[in-house]
Structures are given as structure tokens and as C-alpha cells.
N, C-alpha and C positions, 0 to 999 in steps of 0.2 A: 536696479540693484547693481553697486559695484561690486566689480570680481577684485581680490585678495591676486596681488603677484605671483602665488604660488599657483591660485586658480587657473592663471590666463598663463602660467607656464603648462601647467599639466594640458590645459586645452589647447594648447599648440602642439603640444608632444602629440595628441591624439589625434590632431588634423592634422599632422606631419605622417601619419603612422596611417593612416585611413588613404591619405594621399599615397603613399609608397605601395600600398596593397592593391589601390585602382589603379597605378600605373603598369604596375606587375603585371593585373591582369590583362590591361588592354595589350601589353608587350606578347602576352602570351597567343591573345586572341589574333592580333598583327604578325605574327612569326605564324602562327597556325595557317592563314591565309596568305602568306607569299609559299608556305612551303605547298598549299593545294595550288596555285597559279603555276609554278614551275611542274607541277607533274602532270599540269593537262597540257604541258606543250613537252613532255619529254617522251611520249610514247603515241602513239597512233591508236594503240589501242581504248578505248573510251569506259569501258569495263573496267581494266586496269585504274584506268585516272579514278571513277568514282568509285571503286574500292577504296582508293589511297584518299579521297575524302570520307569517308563511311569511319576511318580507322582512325582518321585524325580528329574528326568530330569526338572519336569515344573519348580520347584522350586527352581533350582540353575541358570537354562539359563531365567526363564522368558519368557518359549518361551506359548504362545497363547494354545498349544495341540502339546500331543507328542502320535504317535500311534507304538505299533509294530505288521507288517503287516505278516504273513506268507505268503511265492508266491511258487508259484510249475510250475519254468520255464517251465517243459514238458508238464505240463494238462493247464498251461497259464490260472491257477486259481489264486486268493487271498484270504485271510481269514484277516480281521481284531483280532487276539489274545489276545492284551491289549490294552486299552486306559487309556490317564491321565484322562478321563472325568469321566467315569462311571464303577466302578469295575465289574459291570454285562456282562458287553462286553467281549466275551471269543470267537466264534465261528461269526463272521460277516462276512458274503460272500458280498466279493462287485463288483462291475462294472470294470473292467480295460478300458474298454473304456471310463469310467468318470474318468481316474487317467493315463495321460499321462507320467506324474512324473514318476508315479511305473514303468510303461512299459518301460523306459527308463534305469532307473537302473537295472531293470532285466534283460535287453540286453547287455550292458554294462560291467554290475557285479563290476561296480565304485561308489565311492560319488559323490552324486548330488546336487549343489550348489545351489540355484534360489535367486539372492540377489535381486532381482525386480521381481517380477512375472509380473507386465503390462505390462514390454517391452520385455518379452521373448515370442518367436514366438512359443514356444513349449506350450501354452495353450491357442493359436489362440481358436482352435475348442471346449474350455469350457470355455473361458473368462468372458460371463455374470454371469456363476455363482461363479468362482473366485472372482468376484469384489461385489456380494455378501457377501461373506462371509468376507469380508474388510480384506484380506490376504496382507503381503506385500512381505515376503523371506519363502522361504522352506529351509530344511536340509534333504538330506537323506544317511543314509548310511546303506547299504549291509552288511546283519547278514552273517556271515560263519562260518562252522563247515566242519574240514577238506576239505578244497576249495570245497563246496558243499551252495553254495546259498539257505539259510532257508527261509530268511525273509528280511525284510527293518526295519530299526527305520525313524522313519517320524517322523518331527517337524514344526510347520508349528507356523509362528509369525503375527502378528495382525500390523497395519499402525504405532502405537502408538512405538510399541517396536522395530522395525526398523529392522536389521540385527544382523546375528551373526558372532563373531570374532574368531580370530585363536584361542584362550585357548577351546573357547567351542566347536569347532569343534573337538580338541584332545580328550577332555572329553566325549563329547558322542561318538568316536569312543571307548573310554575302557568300554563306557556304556555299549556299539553293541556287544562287546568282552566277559563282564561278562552275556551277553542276550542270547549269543549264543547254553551256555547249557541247560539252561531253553526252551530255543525255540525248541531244539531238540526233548526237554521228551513231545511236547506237543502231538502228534499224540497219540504217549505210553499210556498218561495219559487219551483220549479222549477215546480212546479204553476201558480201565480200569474203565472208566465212564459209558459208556457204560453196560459193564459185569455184574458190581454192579449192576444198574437197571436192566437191564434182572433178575440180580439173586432176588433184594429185590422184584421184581413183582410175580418172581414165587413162592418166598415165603408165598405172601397171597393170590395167586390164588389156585383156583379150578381145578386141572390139566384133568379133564374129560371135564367139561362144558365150561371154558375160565374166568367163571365170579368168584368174591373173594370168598373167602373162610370163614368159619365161624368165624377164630381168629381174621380175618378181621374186623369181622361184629361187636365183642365184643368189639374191639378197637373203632370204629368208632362208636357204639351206645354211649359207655360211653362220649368218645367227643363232641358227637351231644345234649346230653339230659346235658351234663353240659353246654351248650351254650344255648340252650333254656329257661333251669331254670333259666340263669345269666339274658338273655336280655328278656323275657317273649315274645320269640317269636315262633310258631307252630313247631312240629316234630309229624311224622307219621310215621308208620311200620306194612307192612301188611307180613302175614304168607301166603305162598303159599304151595298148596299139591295136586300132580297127586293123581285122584279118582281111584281105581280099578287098580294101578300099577302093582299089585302084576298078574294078570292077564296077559298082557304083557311079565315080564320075562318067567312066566311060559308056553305061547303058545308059543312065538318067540323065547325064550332064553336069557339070559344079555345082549348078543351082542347086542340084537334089541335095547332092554331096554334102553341101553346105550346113541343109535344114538338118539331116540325118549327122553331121555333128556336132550344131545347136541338140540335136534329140539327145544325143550321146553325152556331153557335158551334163545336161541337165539330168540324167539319169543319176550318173555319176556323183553329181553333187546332192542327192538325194539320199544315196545309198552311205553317206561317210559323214563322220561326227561334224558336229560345230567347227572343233578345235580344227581337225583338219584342214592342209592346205591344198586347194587344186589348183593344177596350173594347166593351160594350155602349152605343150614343151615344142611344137611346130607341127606341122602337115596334119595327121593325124593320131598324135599322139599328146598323150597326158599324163602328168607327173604327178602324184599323190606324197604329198611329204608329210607325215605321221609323226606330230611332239609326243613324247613321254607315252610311245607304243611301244612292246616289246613284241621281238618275233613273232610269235605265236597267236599274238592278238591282230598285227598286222596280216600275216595270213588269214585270218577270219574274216576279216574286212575283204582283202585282195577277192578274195571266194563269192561274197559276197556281192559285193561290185558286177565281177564277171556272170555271176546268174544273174544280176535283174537288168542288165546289158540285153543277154540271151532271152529274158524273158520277154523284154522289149518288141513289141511289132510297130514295123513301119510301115506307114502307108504308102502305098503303091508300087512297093521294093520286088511284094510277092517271095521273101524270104528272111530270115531273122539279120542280125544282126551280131558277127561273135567278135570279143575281142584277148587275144596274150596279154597277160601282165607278169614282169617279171620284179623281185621282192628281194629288196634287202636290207641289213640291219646292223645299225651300233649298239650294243662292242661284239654283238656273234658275228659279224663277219670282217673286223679289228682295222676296219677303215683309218684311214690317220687322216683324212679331210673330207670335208662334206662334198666335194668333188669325185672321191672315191664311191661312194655309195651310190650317186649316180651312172659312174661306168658299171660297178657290181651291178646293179639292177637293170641298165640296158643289154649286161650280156645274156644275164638270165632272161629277159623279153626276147633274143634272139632265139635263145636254146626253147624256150617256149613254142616261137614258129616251129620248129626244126623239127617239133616232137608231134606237131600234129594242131596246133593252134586251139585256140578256146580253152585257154588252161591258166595257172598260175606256178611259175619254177620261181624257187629258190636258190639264191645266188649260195653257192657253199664253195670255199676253195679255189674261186675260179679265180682267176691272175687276173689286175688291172690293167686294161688295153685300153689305148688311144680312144676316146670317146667322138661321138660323131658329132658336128657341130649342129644344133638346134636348127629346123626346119629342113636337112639333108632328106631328099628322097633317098629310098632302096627297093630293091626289088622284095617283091613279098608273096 
């Protein structure tokens, strides 16, 4: 059949017009994949990167949510690692028995097509909540790293967006491709997350007692009393000090001494909220810094404390255990720094000894004096 001049212009126009719209897309699909390649080398962190592919996937395919799963064929575990939804998502253990899907490509070690999920018989056994979730096609495809199955890219489409086509299938297959090394470092990284916190914990811990330590205390008071004075709401800090300590080393030796204020902390840190901070403040002495406690509550606490101190028996002491705490409080005792409240409350810990020890005073009136540098003995 001959085509009419007008015919074979219109059918240029349309392969002119079909052409323009394929190259768009592959433009898009190409910009999409240099913009994932530049974010797995612009951070260390691996999480971060395939986040920043999870986001870019939604936003070229339109697909509903895209997850990258970690699986560990052997322990026939999954870890949710990135999601397009929420960048917090790093570490999600989840069910395989609610994720037939997965189970299947990780048998397999193929792409997993689902262009209908209501009439595939491979989500019989979770269907109600499939048709919840108003799901219509899935896409999965199998991360690999040196023929070693890491993970899955999951993308999962809404009724609305329908299926996905051959170009997007290819595309997120170099997605799975650029994911793969990211996916690798995440264990690595998890590890190294790990380490850090082990190490930044020991750094403001008390390596004798368990509880922080006093640069602790200085950071955290200065943050607590600039929050109080902002929103004019309660902070409290009681001084804590074993009576007659010096007695102890000296019949039992340090060693006792030691264990009897390992016993002591841990008392201590039984007796006082969550919220609460304890600190070791040196020798024998510990520092209670109280958020959002008002006087009268912090005295209940201080009271508190000192009975189940008292109540404490130690072994092989052959006598209790008593300790002063001395107590004081913003805005009743009109501190102008979170350094003030600690000399307020080490004087009242003094006036405590003076009165006959095992007790808890109240810092009221008393004038801020020179405080003693952390860890100074005194006689007691």
C-alpha cells in the first residue's frame, strides 16, 4: 500500500515525537545514575548512599516505595538497610514469613516480577494485608557482589501507578549494580558504629564505678542550667560523700574500698529516675544532677538515696555504710550558673558532715565560696 505525503509526514511527526520521548527518558534514567555514582563516593557512610538511591529510584520510576533489603541466605535473616520513606531506617529486622516475595528471590537468586499481586498465588497466605496496603506490582531484584547474594532492591507500586516497563526494569537493575558496593561496607560500617560508641561511652565513663565521670557532669550541668534559665523550668543537684571512708581503706585496704564504691554507685544508681544523672565527681564522692526536679522532689529523692545507702550491708565491713548529701536548686537558691549550684551544694555536703553525718541539708542563703577542684581529698 502507498502512503499519501500527508500520511508519511504525520508518521514522521510521530517517530519524531516517540523519538524525543525515548530520549527524555533514557536522559532521565542516565542523570538518575550519575547522580547515584557521585553519592556513593561522597560519604563514607553506606546507609546514607543507599538511601539517596531508594529516593532517586521513587523519583524517576514513580514507584509507591523502594526498600533495600539485606538477606543472609544462611541465617535466613533480613534487615531492612534503606528506605525511600524515612532516612532513619538503617537496621530493620523483619519477618520473612510476612515477605513471601523475599523468600523467593532469595531461593531463586533471580528478578522477581509481580505485575498483579491479587492474582498471584504466591501471596495467598498474606493477601488481607496486601490489599491493605492498596499494592498493585512489585519489582525485585537481587543485589550481588561477586556472585554472593547481599540483599534485594524492592519496589513495590500503588493501584493508581499501575506496572513497570522494560526501560525501568534495566534501570533499576544498574541501580542494584551501583548498590551493591554500598551494601557491602554495611556490616563494616555497623561495626565501626558500634566501636565509636563503645569508645565515646568510655570516654565519659567512670572506669571504676560504671557511672559518668565528672567532664561528664560539667558538660551536662552547663546544658541543663542553660535550659532551665531559657524555659524557667526546675533543675536540681545533690553532692553525695561516703562518711568515714578514710576508715575502710585503711582497715580493709583499696581493694575493699574499691568494691564498697562499685556497691555504692550501684545502689545509688538504683535508687534515682531514668532521667537522672549520676556522676562520679572524684575520691569518694558523687554528684546527682536532677532535669526538670523541683526542690522538694529533689529532696525526696536525696532522702531516699541516703536510706537504701544505710540500708545496704556490706560484706565483711561488720558495719553499714552511711553517706551526707548536700542539695541544691534553681531558681530557689537563684544560682546565675550551673557552676554555682555545685558550690551551693558542696557547702551544704559540708554543713551535712558538721551536723553529725547520714543526713541530707539544704543549701539555703549560703554565699558562693571557691569550690574544691574534683578529686581533692579533705579530712572527714
Amino acid at each position: 500500500m502507498m502512503f499519501s505525503q500527508a500520511q508519511e509526514r504525520t508518521s514522521a511527526k510521530l517517530s519524531t515525537g516517540a523519538l524525543f520521548r525515548t530520549l527524555k527518558v533514557e536522559n532521565a534514567y542516565l542523570r538518575a545514575l550519575l547522580e547515584m555514582s557521585d553519592a556513593a563516593v561522597a560519604t563514607f557512610d553506606p546507609h546514607a548512599i543507599l538511601h539517596s538511591i531508594t529516593r532517586k529510584i521513587v523519583l524517576v520510576t514513580k514507584a509507591r516505595r523502594c526498600s533495600i533489603v539485606e538477606v543472609s541466605p544462611r541465617t535466613r535473616e533480613a534487615t531492612v538497610v534503606a528506605s525511600s520513606e524515612d532516612p532513619e531506617i538503617r537496621n530493620l529486622k523483619i519477618d520473612l514469613r510476612k515477605y513471601p516475595e523475599l523468600r523467593r528471590v532469595m531461593k531463586t537468586r533471580e528478578v522477581l516480577y509481580i505485575p498483579n499481586i491479587d492474582r498471584n498465588s504466591l501471596f495467598k497466605p498474606v493477601r488481607p494485608l496486601i490489599r491493605r496496603l492498596g499494592l498493585s506490582s512489585m519489582l525485585l531484584i537481587p543485589i550481588f557482589m561477586r556472585r554472593n547474594l547481599l540483599g534485594v532492591l524492592f519496589l513495590r507500586t500503588a493501584k493508581s501507578r499501575g506496572r513497570f516497563d522494560a526501560d525501568e526494569l534495566r534501570f533499576c537493575r544498574m541501580a542494584a549494580n551501583i548498590a551493591s558496593q554500598s551494601l557491602s561496607h554495611t556490616g563494616v560500617y555497623r561495626t565501626l558504629e558500634r566501636k565509636t560508641h563503645t569508645l565515646e561511652r568510655l570516654a565519659i565513663t567512670d572506669g571504676l564505678t560504671g557511672v559518668y565521670n565528672h567532664r561528664y557532669l560539667y558538660t551536662r550541668l552547663d546544658e541543663e542550667f542553660a535550659r532551665a534559665a531559657r524555659y524557667q523550668s526546675p533543675l536540681a543537684l545533690i553532692m553525695v560523700d561516703l562518711d568515714d571512708f578514710k576508715r575502710v581503706n585503711d582497715t580493709f585496704g583499696h581493694r575493699r574500698g574499691d568494691e564498697v564504691l562499685k556497691d555504692v554507685a550501684a545502689t545509688i544508681r538504683r535508687a534515682v529516675r531514668r532521667s537522672d544523672i549520676v556522676t562520679r565527681y572524684g575520691g569518694e564522692e558523687f554528684v546527682i544532677l536532677l532535669p526538670q526536679t523541683p526542690l522538694s522532689g529533689a529532696f525526696q529523692e536525696a532522702e531516699r538515696i541516703r536510706e537504701a545507702v544505710a540500708r545496704r550491708r556490706f560484706r565483711g565491713l561488720g558495719h553499714p555504710i552511711t553517706i551526707s548529701l548536700g542539695l541544691a536548686a534553681y531558681p530557689e537558691n537563684q544560682p546565675r550558673r550551673g557552676d554555682d549550684l555545685l558550690k551551693l551544694a558542696d557547702q551544704a555536703m559540708y554543713q551535712a558532715k558538721a551536723k553529725g553525718k547520714n543526713r541530707v541539708i539544704v543549701a539555703s542563703d549560703l554565699a558562693v565560696k571557691p569550690r574544691r577542684r574534683a578529686g581533692k581529698t579533705r579530712k572527714k
